[in-house]
N, C-alpha and C positions, 0 to 999 in steps of 0.2 A: 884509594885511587878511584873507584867506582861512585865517591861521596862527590868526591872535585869532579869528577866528569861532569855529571849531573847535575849539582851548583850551577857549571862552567855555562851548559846547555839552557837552564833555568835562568841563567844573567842574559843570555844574549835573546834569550825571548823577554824578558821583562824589564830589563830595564832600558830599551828603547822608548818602550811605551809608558814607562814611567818618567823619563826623561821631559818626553813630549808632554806629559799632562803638569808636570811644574813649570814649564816653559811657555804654556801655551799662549797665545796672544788672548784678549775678551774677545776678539771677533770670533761668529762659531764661523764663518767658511776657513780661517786660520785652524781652528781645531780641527776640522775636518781632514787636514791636509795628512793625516797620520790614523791610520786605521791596523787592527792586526789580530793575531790570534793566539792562543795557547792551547794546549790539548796534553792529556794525561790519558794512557791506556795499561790497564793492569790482570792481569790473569793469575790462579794460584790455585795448582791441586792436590791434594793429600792423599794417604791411603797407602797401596803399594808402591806408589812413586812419588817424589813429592817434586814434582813442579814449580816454576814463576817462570814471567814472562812482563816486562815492564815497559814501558813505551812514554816515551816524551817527545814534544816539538812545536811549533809554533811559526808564524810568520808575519813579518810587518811592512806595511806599503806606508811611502814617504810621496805623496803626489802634489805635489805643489803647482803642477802645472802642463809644461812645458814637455819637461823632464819628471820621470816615474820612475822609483826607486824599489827593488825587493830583496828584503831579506827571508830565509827557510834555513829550519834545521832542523833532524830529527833523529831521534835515538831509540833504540828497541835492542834489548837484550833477554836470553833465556839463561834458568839454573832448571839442571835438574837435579833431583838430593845433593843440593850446595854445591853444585860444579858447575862454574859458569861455563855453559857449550856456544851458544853463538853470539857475538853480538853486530849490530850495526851504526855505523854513525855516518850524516851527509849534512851538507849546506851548501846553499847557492845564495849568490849575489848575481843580481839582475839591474843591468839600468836598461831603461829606453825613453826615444824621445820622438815626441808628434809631430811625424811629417808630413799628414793631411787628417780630412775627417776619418778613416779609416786607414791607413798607412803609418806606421811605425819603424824605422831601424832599432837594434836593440844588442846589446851586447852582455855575457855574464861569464861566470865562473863558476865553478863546482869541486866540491871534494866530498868523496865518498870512502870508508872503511866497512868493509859489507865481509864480515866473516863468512856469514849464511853462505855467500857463490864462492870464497877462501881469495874474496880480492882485498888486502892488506893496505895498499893505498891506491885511490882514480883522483887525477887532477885532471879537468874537462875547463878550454875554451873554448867560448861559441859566440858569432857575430853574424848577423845578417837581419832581414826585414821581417814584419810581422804586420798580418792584413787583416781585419775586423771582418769576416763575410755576413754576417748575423750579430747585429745590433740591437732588434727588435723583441722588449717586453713581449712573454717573459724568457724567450733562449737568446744565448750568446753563444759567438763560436768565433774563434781565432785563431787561424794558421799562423806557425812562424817559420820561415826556413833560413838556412845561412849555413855557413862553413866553419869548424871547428879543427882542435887539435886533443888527442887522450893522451896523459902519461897511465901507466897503470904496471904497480906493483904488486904481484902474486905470490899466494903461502906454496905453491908449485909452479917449475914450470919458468919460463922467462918472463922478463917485462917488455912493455910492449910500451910503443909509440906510435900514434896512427893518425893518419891526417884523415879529416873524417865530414860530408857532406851531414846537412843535422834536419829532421822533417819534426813538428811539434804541432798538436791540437788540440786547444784547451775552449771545453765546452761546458756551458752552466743552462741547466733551466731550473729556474724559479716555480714550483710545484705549487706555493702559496707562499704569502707573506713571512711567513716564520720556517719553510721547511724549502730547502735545495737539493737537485742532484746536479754535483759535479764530476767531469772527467776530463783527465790529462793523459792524453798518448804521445809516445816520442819513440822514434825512429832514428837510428844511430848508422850510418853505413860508412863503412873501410875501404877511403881510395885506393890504399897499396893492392889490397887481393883483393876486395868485395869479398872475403870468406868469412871476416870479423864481427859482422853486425851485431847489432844490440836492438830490443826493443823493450820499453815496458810501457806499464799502463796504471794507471790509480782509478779509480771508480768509490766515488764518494755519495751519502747520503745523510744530510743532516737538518733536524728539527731545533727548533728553538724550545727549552725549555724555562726560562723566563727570560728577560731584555740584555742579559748578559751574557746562561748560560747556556749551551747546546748539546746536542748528543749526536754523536756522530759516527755513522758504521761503513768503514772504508774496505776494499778489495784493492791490493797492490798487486801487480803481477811483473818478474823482470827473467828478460832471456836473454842469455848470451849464447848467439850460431854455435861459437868456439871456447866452451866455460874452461875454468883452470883443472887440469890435472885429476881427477879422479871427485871432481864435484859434476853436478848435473846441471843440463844445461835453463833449467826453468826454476825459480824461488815467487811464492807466493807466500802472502803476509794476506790474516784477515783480523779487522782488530775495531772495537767497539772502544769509542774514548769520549772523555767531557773536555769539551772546548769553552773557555773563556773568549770572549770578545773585546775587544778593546778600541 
């Protein structure tokens, strides 16, 4: 089962982009229209305990124009002495489309399985505008805001339905030619009580290590006000991986 996950995870990052590259027009701004990523993160200790800790995911942008397309998926699991303890699995689909030089509407999806906080299934929509405020080599920085709805199904505890205002800030500076830090924060708050919010955070840094491949050392951080049942309200992930380019 853990072989097909992982295949499953490894097709839907690769073979977009292999797709694209049999299909591509000669024109390069046609080729250009399809850019993406893959990443691989591994950990493994021995001795008195014997640890793994394995990490996959990837993302691809389809930008033809107009309209800008995204896909994301990622997966991370832990064993300790051969007992699988936590795993997690997410993906999002994103469109948006150009509604001035800096102005965007945008709409997407999500689904998340996150043992680590003991949430068994999130299904997340979200729709609203996203605004360029920082366009200028070498920082970027884009607010998104807009209104959402959560299902979310719990290993404790009930499910929950929540109609949900959504706050997102995704920031890149260009350090030099070959090396970025990137960060994404998002802000999740509950019309019904305002007691449910969510926040997390990714905090990224990554070097080119030749024209394809990269290294990359990320800080995830996620909180839920009101976590499931006898889990805690904050999960942090810190994870060193090799990214392929595409």
């Amino acid at each position: 089962m853990l072989r097909q996950q992982i295949l499953a995870l490894a097709s839907l990052v690769f073979l977009p982009g292999l797709a694209a590259a049999q299909n591509a027009p000669s024109d390069g701004e046609e080729t250009n229209r399809w850019s993406g990523t893959a990443e691989m993160s591994a950990l493994a200790t021995s001795g008195n305990s014997d640890t793994r800790t394995f990490g996959l995911g990837g993302e691809v942008v389809f930008d033809p124009g107009t309209w800008k397309w995204l896909a994301r998926v990622a997966y991370v699991e832990t064993e300790a002495d051969d007992v699988l303890r936590v795993r997690s699995q997410s993906a999002l689909l994103e469109a948006s489309r150009t509604m001035s030089k800096r102005l965007d509407m945008y709409g997407r999806g999500g689904y998340l399985r996150d043992l680590f906080a003991g949430i068994e299934r999130r299904l997340t929509t979200e729709a609203g505008l996203a605004y360029q405020v920082i366009s200028t080599e070498p920082h970027s920085l884009q607010l998104l805001g807009g209104g959402g709805f959560i299902r979310e199904q719990r290993l404790a505890g009930d499910g929950l339905s929540l109609a949900t205002t959504n706050a997102t800030g995704r920031y890149t500076w260009a350090l030099t030619e070959t090396s970025a830090l990137t960060e994404e924060a998002a802000f999740v708050a509950d019309l019904s009580t305002g007691d449910n919010w969510r926040f997390s955070n990714e905090l990224a840094a990554t070097a080119a290590l030749s024209n394809r491949l990269s290294l990359k050392v990320s800080h995830k951080l996620s909180y839920l006000n009101e976590p499931v049942p006898g889990f805690r309200k904050t999960d942090t992930i810190l994870a060193a991986a090799l990214v392929a380019n595409f």
